[in-house]
Every structure is written in structure tokens, then in C-alpha cells.
C-alpha positions as CSV (number, residue, x, y, z in Angstrom):
1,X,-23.1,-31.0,-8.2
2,X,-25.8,-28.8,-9.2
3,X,-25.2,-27.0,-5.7
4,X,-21.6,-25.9,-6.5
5,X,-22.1,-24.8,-9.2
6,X,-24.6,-22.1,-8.1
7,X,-22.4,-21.6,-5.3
8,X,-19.5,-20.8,-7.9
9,X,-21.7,-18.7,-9.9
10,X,-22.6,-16.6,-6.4
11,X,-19.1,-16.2,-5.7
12,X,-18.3,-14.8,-8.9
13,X,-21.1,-12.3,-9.2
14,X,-19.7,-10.8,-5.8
15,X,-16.4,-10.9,-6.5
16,X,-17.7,-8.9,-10.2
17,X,-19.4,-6.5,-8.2
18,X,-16.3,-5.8,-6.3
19,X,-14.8,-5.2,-8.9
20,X,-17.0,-2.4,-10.3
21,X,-17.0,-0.9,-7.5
22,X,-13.3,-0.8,-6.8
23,X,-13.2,0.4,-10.7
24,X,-15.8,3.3,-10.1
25,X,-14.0,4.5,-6.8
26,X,-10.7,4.6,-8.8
27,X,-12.3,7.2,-11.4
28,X,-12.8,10.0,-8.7
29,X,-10.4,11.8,-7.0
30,X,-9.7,10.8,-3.5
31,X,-6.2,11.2,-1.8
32,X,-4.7,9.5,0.7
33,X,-2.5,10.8,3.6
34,X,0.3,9.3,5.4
35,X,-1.1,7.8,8.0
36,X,-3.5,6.4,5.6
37,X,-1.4,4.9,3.9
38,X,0.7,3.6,6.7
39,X,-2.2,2.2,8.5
40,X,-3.8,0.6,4.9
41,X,-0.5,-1.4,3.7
42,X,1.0,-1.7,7.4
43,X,4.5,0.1,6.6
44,X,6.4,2.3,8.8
45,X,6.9,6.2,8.1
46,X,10.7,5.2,6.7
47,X,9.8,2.7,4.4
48,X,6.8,5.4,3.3
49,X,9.7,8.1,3.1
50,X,12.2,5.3,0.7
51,X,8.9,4.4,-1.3
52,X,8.4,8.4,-2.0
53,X,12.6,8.8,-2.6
54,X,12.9,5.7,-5.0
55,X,9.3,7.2,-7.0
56,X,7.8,4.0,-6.2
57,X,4.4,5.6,-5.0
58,X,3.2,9.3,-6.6
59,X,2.7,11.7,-4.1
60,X,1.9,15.6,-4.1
61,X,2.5,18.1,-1.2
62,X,-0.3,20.3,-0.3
63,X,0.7,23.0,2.3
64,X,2.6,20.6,5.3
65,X,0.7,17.5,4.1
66,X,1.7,14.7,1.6
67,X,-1.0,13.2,-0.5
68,X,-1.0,10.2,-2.3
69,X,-3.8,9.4,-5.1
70,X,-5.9,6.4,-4.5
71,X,-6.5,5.0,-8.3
72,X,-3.1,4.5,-8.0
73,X,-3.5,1.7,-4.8
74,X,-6.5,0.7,-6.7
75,X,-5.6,0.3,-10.2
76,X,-1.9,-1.4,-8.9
77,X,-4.3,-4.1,-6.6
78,X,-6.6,-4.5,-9.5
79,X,-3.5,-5.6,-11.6
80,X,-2.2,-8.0,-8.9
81,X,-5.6,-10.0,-8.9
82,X,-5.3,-13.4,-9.6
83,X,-7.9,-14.8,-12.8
84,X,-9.0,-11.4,-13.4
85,X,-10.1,-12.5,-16.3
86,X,-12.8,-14.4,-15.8
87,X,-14.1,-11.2,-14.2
């Protein structure tokens, strides 16, 4: 019993340290492109272009590129996590 419990306790530390760092990455700026994006959440280029129409996603042009910010990915994965409170 004694062993699960430290094995629970390991588990949560990593998944707590996962969490920092996915909380620190979110605070600097880094931008994701299209194919990025399309490659990370495994959506075509139309439903990247309806997400963009329908202001799902925030995006900025830059010259010919489109950019999307990463805290948003992050911060919208970190609110989708499951007992995040006991984080």
C-alpha cells in the first residue's frame, strides 16, 4: 500500500512540473504558423481557414504568413485538464 502511494505521489510531482513548465512557456511570446498548427492538432488547411473565419483561434498576418500565438493553445489545454486542481 505503502508502494502506491509513493508511486501516486511521483506521478503527481511530474505531472506538477509539467504544468509549470507549460505555464512558463505560455508567458513568452512564441507564434505558431500554419503548418504548425496543422501538424500539432492534426486539422486540414480548410478547417484552419473556418477556425480563423468563425474567430475561433486569434491569428495575426505578418507579411504573407499567418501567425497564431501559442499561450493561446496553452492556456486553452491547461483549461481542458482534467483535476487540475489538485495540481
Amino acid at each position: 500500500m505503502k508502494a502506491n502511494h509513493k508511486v501516486l505521489e511521483t506521478k503527481i510531482e511530474e505531472l506538477s512540473k509539467i504544468v509549470q513548465d507549460l505555464q512558463e512557456q505560455s508567458s513568452s511570446q512564441i507564434w505558431y504558423d500554419n503548418s504548425d498548427i496543422k501538424r500539432l492538432f492534426n486539422i486540414s488547411e480548410s478547417t484552419l481557414t473556418r477556425y480563423r473565419k468563425e474567430k475561433k483561434i486569434p491569428f495575426t498576418r505578418l507579411g504573407g504568413r499567418i501567425l497564431y500565438p501559442k499561450v493561446f493553445f496553452t492556456n486553452s489545454l491547461m483549461e481542458k485538464l482534467e483535476n487540475k486542481h489538485l495540481l
